[in-house]
N, C-alpha and C positions, 0 to 999 in steps of 0.2 A: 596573406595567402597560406601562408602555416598554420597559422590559426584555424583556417576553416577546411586546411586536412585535417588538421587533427581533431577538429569536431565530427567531423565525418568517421574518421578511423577509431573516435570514440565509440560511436554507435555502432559499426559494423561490429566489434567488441561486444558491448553490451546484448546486442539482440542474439548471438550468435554463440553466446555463453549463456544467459538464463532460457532460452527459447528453445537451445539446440537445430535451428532451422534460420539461414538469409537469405534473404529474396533481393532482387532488385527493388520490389516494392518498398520495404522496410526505408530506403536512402531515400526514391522517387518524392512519396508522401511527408515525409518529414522535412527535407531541405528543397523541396521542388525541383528537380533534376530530373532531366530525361532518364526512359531506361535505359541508354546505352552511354550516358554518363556515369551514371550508378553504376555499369557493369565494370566500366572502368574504374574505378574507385572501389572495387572489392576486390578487379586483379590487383589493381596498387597495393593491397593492404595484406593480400595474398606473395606478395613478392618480399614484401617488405618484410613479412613474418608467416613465413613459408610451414610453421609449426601449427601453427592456431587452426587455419582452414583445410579442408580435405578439396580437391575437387568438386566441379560441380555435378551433380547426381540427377540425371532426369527422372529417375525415379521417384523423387523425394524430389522435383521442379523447385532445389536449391542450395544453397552450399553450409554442410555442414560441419561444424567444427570438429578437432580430432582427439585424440584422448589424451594428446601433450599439449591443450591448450592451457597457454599462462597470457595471463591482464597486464598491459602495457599501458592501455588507456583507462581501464575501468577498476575502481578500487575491491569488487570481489563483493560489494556489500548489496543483501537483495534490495536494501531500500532505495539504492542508487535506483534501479532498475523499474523499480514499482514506482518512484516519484516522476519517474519519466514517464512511463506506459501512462499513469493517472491526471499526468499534466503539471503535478508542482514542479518541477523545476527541468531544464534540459542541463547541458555539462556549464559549467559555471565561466565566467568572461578568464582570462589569461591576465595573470598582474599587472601583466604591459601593458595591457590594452590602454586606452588613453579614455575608454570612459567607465574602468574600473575603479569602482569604489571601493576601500578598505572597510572590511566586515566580517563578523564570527558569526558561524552558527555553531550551537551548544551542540554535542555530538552528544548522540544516544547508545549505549553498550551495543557493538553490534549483535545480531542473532543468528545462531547458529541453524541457515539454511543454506541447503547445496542445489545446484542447477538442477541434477538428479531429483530431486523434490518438484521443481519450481516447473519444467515443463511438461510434464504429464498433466501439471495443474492448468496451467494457461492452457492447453489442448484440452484439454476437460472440458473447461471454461468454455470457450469458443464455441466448442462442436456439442455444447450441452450433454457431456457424458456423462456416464456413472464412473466410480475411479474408486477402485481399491488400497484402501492407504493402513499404515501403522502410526495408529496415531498415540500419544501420552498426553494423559490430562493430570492434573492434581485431582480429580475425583476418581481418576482410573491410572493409576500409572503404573498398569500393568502391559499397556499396550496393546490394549484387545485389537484385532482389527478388525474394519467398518469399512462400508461401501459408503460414500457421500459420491453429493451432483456439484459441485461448486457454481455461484451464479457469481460473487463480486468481492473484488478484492479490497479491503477497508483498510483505513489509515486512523489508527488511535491515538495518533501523539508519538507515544514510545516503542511502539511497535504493530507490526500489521497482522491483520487478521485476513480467515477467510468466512466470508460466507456464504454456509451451502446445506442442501437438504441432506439430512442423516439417516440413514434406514434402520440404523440398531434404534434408533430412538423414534424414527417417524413424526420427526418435528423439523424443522429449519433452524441451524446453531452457526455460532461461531468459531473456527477452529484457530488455535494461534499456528501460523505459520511454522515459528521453531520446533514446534513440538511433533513434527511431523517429523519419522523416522523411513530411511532405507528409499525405494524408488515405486510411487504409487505404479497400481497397473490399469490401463486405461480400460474400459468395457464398454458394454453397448450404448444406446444413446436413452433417453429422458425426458418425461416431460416434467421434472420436478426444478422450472423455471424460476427466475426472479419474480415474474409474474402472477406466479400460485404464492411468494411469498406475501401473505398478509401483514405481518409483521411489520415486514419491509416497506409495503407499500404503505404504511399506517403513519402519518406526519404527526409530531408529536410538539407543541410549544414548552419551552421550559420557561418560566417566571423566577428570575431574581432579582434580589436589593439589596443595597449595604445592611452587615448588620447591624441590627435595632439599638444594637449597645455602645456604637459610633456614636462620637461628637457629630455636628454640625457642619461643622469645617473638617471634620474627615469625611462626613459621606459626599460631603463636596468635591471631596479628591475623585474620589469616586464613580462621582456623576459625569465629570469632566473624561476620567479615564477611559470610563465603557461604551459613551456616549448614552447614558441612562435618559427618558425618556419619563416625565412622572416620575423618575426617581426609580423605575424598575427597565432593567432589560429583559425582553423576549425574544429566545432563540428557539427556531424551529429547525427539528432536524428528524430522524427514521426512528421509531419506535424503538427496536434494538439498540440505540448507540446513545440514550437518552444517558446511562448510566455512566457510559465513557464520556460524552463531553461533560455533567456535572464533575466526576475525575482529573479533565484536563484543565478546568478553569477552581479547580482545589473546592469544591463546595462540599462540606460535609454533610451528607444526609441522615446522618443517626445520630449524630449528637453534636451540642454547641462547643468548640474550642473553648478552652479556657480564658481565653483573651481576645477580643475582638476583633485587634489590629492580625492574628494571624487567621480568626475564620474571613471574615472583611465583605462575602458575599455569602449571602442565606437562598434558602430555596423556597419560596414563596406558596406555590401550588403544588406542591406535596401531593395533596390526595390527587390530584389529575394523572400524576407520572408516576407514582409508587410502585402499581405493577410492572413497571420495568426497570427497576430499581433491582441489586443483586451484593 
């Protein structure tokens, strides 16, 4: 039974510090619970930690959190928040648990993003806005500021992106989440949807294989590992992200490594994917 308050009073947590807005809904949908279990289950969590929530606001049809909120259940990190919202993972089993398994995941540097960021964006998102942000790039890191629409939140491995229509530019980019500076300001609405993104919409295969300069008995290893197929695997995924999954699975696209065993996967159809190569 503790267990499955405190997976509850994790979420109420989470949604209620990256969102700035709780609903009954947010408990309803996710754990299957009446609404007036849910309601109870956010006074609990309200009594319990009388600092974190304000009252509930009919204005704003929900409870928002107050400017002394501090993380009891939730580690503060946006990827916590984003893996949940996106489906990889919910709060992780309790060591007690009896059908917990002992296991590491390799932790990523976290990135410096604050709620302040994060929910002008997800209301952007949602209500397909336009949204005034400060943003820093390495091409510009002077901080100009720009109107984007944001349509979808992207997961690269080691950190997340956003992607959204740009109006300084008049194309559809990627923005990295950390580099977003101070508290977007949200504006009127858009039609520069996920659905005008061409890009996006555009499936892309990528083709690889051991490299050529492997033994026998290594591109074996190989074949076995990837589950290679002919000897090559084919991954299909969005035009845009063609460059980051070559990235995540280490394949060099400009040049051969020195030594085989550390390139170990080649990129086969080059001229097919080049142009979204970077």
């Amino acid at each position: 039974m503790e267990e499955v308050q405190n997976r509850r009073f994790w979420l109420i947590e989470l949604i209620a510090y990256w969102e700035g807005r709780l609903t009954t809904k947010h408990l309803c949908d996710f754990f299957d619970i009446s609404r007036q279990h849910a309601s109870t289950e956010i006074n609990r969590y309200r009594k319990a930690f009388p600092e974190n929530l304000m009252e509930y606001r009919h204005k704003d049809k929900a409870n928002l959190p107050s400017a002394d909120f501090c993380c009891h259940y939730i580690n503060g990190d946006v990827a916590e928040y984003l893996s949940w919202m996106s489906g990889f993972q919910a709060q992780p089993l309790s060591h007690q648990s009896s059908i917990y398994l002992p296991h590491f995941i390799l932790p990523h540097p976290p990135r410096n993003v604050t709620p302040e960021v994060i929910r002008p964006l997800v209301r952007a998102l949602r209500e397909s806005r336009r949204v005034e942000v400060d943003y820093g790039s390495i091409a510009n890191p002077d901080r100009e500021g720009r109107v984007i629409v944001p349509h979808t939140f992207v997961n690269t491995g080691p950190r997340w992106h956003l992607r959204a229509w740009c109006e300084k530019n008049g194309e559809y980019r990627d923005f990295v989440l950390s580099r977003f500076h101070g508290q977007p300001e949200i504006l009127n609405n858009s039609v520069q949807t996920a659905e005008r993104d061409i890009d996006w919409s555009t499936l892309v295969t990528v083709v690889v294989e051991p490299d050529f300069r492997l033994s026998e008995e290594q591109k074996a290893v190989l074949e076995h590992d990837y589950g290679l197929e002919n000897g090559q695997l084919h991954l299909t995924t969005r035009a845009p992200l063609v460059n980051y999954l070559l990235q995540e699975m280490r394949v060099n696209t400009k040049m051969l490594e020195g030594r085989p065993e550390a390139q170990q996967l080649v990129l086969v159809n080059y001229d097919d994917v080049k142009q979204w190569l970077f």
